[in-house]
C-alpha positions as CSV (number, residue, x, y, z in Angstrom):
1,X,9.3,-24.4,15.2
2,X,12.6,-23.7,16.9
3,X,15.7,-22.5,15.2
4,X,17.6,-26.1,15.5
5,X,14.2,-27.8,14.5
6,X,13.7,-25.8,11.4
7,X,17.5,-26.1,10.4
8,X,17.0,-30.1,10.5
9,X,13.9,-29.7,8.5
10,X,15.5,-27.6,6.2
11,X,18.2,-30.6,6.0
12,X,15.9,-33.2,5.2
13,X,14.8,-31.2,2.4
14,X,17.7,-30.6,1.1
15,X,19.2,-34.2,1.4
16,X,15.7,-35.5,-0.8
17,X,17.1,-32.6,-3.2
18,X,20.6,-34.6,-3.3
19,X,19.3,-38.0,-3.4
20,X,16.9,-37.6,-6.6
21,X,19.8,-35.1,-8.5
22,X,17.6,-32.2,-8.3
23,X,20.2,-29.8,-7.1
24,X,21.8,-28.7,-10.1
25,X,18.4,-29.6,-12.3
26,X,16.8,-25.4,-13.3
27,X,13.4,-27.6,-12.9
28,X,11.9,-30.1,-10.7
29,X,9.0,-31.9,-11.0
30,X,7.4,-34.6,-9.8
31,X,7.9,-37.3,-12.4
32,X,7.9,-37.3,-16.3
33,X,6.2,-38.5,-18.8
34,X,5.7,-39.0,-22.7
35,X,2.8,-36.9,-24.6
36,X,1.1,-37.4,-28.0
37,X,-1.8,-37.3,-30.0
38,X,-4.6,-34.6,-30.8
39,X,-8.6,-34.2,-30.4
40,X,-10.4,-30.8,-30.2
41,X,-9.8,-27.6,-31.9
42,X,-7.9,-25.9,-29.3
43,X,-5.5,-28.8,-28.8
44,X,-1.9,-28.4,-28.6
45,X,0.8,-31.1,-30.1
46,X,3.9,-31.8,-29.7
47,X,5.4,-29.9,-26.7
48,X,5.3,-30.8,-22.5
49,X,3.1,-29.9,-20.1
50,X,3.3,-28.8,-16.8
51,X,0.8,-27.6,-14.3
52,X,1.6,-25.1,-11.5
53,X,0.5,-25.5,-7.8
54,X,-0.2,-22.9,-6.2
55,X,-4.7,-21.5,-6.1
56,X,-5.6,-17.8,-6.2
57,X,-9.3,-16.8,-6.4
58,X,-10.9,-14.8,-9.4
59,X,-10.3,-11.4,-7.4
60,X,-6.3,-12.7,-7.8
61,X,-6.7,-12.7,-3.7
62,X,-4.4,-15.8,-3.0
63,X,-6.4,-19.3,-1.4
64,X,-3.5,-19.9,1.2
65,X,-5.5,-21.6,4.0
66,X,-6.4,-25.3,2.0
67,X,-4.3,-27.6,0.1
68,X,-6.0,-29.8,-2.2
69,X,-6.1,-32.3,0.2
70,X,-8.4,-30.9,2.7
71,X,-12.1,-29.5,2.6
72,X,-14.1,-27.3,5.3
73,X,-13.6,-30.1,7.9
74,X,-11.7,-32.7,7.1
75,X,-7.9,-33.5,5.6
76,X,-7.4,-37.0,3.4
77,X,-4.4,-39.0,3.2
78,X,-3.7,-42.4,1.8
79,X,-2.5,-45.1,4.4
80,X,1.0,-45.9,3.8
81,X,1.1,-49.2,6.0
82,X,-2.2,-50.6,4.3
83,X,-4.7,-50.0,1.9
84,X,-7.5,-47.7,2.7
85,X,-7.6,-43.8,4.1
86,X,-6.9,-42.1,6.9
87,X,-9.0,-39.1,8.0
88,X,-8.1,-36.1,9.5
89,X,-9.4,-33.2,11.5
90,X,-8.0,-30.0,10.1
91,X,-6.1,-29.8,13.5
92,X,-4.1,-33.0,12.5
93,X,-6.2,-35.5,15.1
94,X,-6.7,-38.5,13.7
95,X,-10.5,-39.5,13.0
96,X,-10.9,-42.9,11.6
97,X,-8.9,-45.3,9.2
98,X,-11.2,-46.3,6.2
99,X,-10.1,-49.6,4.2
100,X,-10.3,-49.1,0.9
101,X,-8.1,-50.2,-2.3
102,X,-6.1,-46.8,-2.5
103,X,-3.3,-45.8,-4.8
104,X,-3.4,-41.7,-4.0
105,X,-5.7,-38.9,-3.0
106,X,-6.1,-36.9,-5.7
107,X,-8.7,-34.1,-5.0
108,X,-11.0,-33.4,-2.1
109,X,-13.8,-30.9,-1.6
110,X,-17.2,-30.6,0.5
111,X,-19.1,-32.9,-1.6
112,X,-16.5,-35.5,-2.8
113,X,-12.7,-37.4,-2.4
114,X,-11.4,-38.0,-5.5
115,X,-8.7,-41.1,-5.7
116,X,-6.8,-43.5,-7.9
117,X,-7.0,-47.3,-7.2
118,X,-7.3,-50.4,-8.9
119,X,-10.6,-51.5,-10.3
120,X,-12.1,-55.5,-10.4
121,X,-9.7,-56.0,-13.8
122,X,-7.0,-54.2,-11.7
123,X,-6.8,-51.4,-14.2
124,X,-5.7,-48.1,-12.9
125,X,-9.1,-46.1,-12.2
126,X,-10.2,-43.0,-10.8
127,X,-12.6,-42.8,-8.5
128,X,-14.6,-40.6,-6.4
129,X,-16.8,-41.5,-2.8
130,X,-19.2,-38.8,-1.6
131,X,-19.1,-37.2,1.5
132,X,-22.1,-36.5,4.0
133,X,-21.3,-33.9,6.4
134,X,-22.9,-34.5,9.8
135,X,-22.1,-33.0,13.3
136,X,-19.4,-35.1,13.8
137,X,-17.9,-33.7,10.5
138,X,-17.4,-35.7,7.5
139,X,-18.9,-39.2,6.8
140,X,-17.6,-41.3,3.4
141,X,-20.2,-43.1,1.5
142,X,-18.0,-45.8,0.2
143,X,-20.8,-47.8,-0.8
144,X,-21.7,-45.3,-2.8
145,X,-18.4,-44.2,-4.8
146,X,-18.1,-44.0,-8.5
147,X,-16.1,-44.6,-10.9
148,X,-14.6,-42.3,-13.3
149,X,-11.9,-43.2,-15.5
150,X,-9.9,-46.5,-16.0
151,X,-6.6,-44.9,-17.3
152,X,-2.9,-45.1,-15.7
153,X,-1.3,-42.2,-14.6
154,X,-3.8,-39.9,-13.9
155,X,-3.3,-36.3,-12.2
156,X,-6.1,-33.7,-11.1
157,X,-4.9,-30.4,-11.9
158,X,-8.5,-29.0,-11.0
159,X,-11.9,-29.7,-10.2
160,X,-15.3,-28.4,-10.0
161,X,-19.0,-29.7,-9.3
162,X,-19.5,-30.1,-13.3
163,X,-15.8,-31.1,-14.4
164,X,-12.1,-32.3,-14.0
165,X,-9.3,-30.8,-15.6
166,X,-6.8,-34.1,-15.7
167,X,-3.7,-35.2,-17.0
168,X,-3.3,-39.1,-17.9
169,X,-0.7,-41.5,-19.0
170,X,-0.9,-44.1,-21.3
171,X,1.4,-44.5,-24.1
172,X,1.9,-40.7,-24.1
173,X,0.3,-37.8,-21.4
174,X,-2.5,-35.4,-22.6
175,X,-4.4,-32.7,-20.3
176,X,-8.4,-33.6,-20.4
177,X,-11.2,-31.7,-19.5
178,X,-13.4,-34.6,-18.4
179,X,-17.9,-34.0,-18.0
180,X,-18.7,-35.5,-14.4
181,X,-22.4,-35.7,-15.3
182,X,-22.5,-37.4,-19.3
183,X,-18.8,-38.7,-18.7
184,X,-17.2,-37.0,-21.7
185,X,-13.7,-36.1,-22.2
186,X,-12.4,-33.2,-24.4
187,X,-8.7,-33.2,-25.2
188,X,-6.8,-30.3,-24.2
189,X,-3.3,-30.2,-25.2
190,X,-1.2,-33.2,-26.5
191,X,2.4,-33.7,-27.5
192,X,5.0,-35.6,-28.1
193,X,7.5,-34.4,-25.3
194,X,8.0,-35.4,-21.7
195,X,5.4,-33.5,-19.3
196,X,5.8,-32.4,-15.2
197,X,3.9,-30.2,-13.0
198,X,5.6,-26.8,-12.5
199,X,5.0,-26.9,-8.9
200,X,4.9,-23.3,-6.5
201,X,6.0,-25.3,-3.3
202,X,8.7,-23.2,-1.5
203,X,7.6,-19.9,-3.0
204,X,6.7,-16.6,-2.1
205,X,3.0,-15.5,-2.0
206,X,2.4,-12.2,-0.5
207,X,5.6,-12.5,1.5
208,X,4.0,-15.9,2.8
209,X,5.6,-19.1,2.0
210,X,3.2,-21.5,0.0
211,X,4.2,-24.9,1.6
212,X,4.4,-27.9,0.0
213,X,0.4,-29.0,0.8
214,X,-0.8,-26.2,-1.1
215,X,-1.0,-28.2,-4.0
216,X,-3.7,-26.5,-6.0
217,X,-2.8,-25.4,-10.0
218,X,-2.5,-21.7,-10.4
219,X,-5.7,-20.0,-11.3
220,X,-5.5,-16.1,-12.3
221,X,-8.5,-14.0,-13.6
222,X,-10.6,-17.0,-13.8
223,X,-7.6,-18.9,-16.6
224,X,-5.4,-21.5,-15.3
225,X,-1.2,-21.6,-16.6
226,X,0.8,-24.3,-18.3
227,X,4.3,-24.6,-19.6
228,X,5.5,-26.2,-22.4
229,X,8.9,-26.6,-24.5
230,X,7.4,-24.1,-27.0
231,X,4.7,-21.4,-25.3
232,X,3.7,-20.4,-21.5
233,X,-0.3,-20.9,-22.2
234,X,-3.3,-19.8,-20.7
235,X,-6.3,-22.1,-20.6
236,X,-9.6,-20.7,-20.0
237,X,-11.5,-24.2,-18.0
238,X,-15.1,-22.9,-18.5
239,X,-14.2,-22.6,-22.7
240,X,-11.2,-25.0,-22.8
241,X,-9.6,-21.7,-24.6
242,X,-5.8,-21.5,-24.6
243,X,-4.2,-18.7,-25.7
244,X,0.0,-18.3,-25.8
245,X,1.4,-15.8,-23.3
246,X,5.5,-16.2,-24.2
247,X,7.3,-18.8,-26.3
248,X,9.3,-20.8,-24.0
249,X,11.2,-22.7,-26.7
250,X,13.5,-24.9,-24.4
251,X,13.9,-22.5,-21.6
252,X,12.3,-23.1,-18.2
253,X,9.7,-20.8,-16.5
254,X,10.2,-20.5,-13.0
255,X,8.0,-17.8,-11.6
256,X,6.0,-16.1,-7.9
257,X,2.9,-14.3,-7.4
258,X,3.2,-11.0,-5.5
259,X,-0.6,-9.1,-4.1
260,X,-1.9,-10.9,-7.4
261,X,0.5,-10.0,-9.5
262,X,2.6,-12.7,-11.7
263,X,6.1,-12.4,-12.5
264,X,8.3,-15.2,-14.2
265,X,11.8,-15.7,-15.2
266,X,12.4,-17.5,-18.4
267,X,15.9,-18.8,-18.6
268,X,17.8,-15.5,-18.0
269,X,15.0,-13.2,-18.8
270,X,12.3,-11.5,-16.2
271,X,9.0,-11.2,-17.2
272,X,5.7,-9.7,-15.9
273,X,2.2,-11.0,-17.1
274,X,-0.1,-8.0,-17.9
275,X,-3.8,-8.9,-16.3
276,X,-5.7,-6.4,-18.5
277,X,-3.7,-7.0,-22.0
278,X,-3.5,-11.2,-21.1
279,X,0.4,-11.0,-22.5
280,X,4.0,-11.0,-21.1
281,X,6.1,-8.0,-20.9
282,X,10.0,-8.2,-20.9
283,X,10.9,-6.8,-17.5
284,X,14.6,-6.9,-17.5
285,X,16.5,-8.2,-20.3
286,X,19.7,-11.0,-20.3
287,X,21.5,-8.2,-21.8
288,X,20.3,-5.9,-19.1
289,X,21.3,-8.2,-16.4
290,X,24.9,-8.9,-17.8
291,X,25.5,-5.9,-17.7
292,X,24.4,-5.0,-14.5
293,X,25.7,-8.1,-12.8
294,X,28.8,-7.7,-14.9
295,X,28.9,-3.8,-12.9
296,X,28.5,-5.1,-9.8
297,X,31.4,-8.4,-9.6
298,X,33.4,-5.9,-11.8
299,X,34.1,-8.7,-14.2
300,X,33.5,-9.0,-18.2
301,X,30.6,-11.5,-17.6
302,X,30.0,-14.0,-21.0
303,X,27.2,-16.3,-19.7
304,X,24.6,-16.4,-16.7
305,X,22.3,-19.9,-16.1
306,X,19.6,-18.8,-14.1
307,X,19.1,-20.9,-10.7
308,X,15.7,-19.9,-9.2
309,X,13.7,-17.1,-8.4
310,X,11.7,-16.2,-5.2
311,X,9.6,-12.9,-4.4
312,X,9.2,-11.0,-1.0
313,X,8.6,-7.5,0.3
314,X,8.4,-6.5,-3.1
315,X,11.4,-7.8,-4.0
316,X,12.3,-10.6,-6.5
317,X,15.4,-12.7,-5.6
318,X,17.6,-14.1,-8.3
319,X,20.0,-16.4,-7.6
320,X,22.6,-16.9,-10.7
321,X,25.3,-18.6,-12.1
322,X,28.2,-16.1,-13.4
323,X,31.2,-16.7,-16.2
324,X,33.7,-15.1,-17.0
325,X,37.2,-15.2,-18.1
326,X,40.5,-14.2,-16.8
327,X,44.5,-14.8,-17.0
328,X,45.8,-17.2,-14.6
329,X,48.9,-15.5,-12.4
330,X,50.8,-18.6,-12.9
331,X,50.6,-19.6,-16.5
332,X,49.4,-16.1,-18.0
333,X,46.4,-18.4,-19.8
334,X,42.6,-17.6,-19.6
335,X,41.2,-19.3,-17.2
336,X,36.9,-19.8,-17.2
337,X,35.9,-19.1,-13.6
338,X,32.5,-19.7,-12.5
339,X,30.5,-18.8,-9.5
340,X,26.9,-18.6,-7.7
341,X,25.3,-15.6,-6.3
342,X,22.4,-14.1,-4.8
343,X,20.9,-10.6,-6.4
344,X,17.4,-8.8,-6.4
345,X,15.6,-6.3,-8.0
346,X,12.6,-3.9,-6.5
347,X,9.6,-4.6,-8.5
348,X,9.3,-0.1,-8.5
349,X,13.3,-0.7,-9.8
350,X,13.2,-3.2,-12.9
351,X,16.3,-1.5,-14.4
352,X,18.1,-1.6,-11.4
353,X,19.7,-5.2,-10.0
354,X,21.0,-4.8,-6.1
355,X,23.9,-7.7,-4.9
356,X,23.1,-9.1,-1.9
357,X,26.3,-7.8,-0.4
358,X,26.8,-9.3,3.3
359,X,26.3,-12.9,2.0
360,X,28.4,-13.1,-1.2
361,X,31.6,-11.4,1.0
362,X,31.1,-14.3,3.2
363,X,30.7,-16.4,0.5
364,X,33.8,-15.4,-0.3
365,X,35.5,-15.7,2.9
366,X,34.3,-19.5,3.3
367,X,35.0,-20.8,-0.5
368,X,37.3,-21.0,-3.0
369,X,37.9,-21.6,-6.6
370,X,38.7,-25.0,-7.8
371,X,40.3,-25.7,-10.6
372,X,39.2,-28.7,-13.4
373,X,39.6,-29.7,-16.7
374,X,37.4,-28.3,-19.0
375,X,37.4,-29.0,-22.9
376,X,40.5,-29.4,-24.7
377,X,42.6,-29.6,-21.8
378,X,41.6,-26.0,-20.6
379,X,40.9,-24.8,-17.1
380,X,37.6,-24.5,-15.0
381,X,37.8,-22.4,-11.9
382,X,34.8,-23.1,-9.9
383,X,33.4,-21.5,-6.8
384,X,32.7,-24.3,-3.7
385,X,29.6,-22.1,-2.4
386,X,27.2,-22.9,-5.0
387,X,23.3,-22.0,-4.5
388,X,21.0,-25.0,-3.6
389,X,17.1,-23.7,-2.7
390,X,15.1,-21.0,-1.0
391,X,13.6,-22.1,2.2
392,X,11.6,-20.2,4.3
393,X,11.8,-16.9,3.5
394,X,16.0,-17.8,3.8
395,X,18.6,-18.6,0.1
396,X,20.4,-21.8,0.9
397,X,23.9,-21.9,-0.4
398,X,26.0,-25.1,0.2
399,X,30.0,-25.9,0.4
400,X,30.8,-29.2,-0.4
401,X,34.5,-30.1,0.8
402,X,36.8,-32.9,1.6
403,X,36.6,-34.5,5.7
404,X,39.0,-37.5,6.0
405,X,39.1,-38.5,2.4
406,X,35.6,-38.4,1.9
407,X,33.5,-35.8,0.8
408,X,30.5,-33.7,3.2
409,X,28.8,-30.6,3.1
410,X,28.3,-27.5,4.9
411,X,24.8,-25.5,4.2
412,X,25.1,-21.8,4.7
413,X,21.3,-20.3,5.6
414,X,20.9,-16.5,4.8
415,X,17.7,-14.7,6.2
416,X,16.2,-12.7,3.6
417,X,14.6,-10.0,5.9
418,X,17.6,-9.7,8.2
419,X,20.7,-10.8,6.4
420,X,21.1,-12.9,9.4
421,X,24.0,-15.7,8.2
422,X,23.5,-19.3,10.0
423,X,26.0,-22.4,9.1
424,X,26.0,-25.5,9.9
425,X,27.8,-28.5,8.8
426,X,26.1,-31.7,7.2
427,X,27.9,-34.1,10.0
428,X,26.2,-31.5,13.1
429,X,22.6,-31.6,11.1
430,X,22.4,-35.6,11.2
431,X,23.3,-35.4,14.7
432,X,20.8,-33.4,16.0
């Protein structure tokens, strides 16, 4: 993909980002949902759930080469002009179309595509049609597909031969582990709060970006990872064992896998998941990084709201947003100013937090502070570069300004690796 091409792209992106309010949201998901109720002895109430998407193997070697989509010689997709399936090679040539009653693809491997649909009482229902491989590579068995569950709102998080870890919806979301063979379900976790998948599109595995395909829930020493308002858990799939790595209360977890290794950042605190001991270790502290970012705007920092966190070359990037207070030159009152910025920290270094110099000077050159009304009639200074999303192996920052009366944006793309500054106006993007 050329540079122009993959600017557009990254435009696109970002413009689904504005149109669903996700840019100034510390989490997105994919939709949201109510949980509640409890079954099982290790079931957990009253909090959200979220699955992650990203799959790496027992060894913690990373499974970057299949999305969830896709087996050994075919890829799946649901027809959006009609209903039935589309087949794919893995090279993107098209194979067949397949009519079939077909909500979504939810899960594909060797032996079996997994989808939701509508069933003879048009009931939401999971499905699944076996696949016979042949020379000619896959052949579907429609005749021969089953069904599973008739629930709405049902998500595969996970599959084997012998089970299905699943969330459903009905009048609240619970996480199931559900028995192919008798067709038994076992709660999981259950709660009262709204529920999303904590998804690892757009982040760094082994200094390879996991695209947005790769949707497969993080698995790590066997255990998959879930997020809710009150605990980061573990949950064992073979046991259904779930064990508490770090109370979240209502902070969000973003986090990144680097050579098998998981690190996390809970609201303004970076943490580091300990294979051997199974718990979270406080890597730098919000008292460690106010100081340290305090050090290096030379301001009196009193607040930080993390924005997102990405890990590369063994380095983890932390994009923030800093306040602080100082006198206004014109009245002589304290005026709250508030600002974005781009920092990282060597994963040899935890104490130490580097600025990423060459783009916050030019950040500075292009912006300026804004003033609003804030509270009682007080003043807000706010930065117009504020960050908006890492995207491929480059931190997106973006200038919104004022262009005949109306307002537009300018994205400013900074490399990573090189420090390589590329800008390009909203107006010149949509052109192109």
């Amino acid at each position: 993909m050329g540079k122009a091409e993959w600017i557009k792209a990254s435009f696109m992106v970002l413009a689904v980002i504005f149109l669903y309010g996700c840019a100034n949201s510390p989490v997105s998901g994919t939709g949201t949902y109510t949980a509640g109720g409890i079954i099982g002895e290790n079931a957990i109430t009253g909090e959200a759930i979220s699955g992650s998407i990203v799959s790496v193997r027992d060894d913690g070697s990373e499974k970057n080469g299949k999305s969830r989509y896709e087996n050994d010689d075919n890829r799946y997709k649901e027809n959006e002009e009609f209903d039935g399936l589309i087949q794919y090679r893995l090279d993107g040539t098209k194979v067949r179309e397949i009519e079939l009653q077909i909500d979504e693809v939810q899960w594909v491997s060797n032996e079996w595509v997994y989808y939701t649909g509508w069933d003879e009482q048009y009931q939401d229902t999971l499905y699944r049609i076996p696949i016979e491989k042949t020379r000619k590579g896959d052949r579907l068995l429609t005749d021969r597909r089953e069904k599973i569950w008739s629930s709405s709102g049902i998500v595969i998080y996970y599959a084997t031969d012998s089970y299905l870890i699943l969330e459903r919806e009905s009048d609240h979301a619970e996480l199931y582990k559900y028995f192919l063979k008798t067709k038994k379900k076992t709660k999981l976790i259950a709660g009262e709060e709204d529920v999303s998948p904590l998804s690892m599109a757009g982040h760094f595995v082994d200094d390879t970006l996991v695209p947005d395909s790769q949707d497969h829930t993080l698995m790590l020493d066997g255990e998959l990872f879930f997020e809710t308002y009150k605990n980061l858990y573990r949950l064992d799939p073979e046991t259904g064992k779930i064990a508490a790595v770090c109370p979240t209360g209502e902070k969000y977890v973003d986090f990144a896998l680097y050579r098998g290794e998981f690190y996390f950042l809970r609201d303004n605190e970076l943490y580091y998941f300990n294979r051997e001991s199974k718990k979270a270790e406080l890597f730098l502290s919000e008292e460690r990084l106010i100081q340290q970012l305090g050090k290096l705007e030379s301001k009196e920092l009193t607040k930080l709201s993390s924005r997102e966190m990405a890990l590369a070359r063994g380095r983890i990037y932390l994009a923030f947003g800093m306040e602080w207070r100082q006198k206004d030159r014109e009245t002589g009152k304290d005026v709250l100013y508030q600002r974005d910025g781009l920092f990282h920290v060597d994963i040899t270094e935890p104490g130490r937090v580097a600025r990423e110099d060459v783009l916050m000077e030019y950040l500075d050159q292009k912006g300026r502070y804004e003033r609003t009304a804030s509270g009682a009639g007080s003043l807000r200074a706010e930065h117009t570069c504020s960050f908006e999303e890492y995207w491929e192996g480059t931190a997106c920052f973006v200038q919104c300004y004022k262009k005949k009366g109306k307002e537009h944006c300018r994205y400013i793309f900074y490399d990573l690796a090189t420090k390589e500054i590329e800008e390009r106006d909203e107006d010149e993007l949509v052109s192109e």
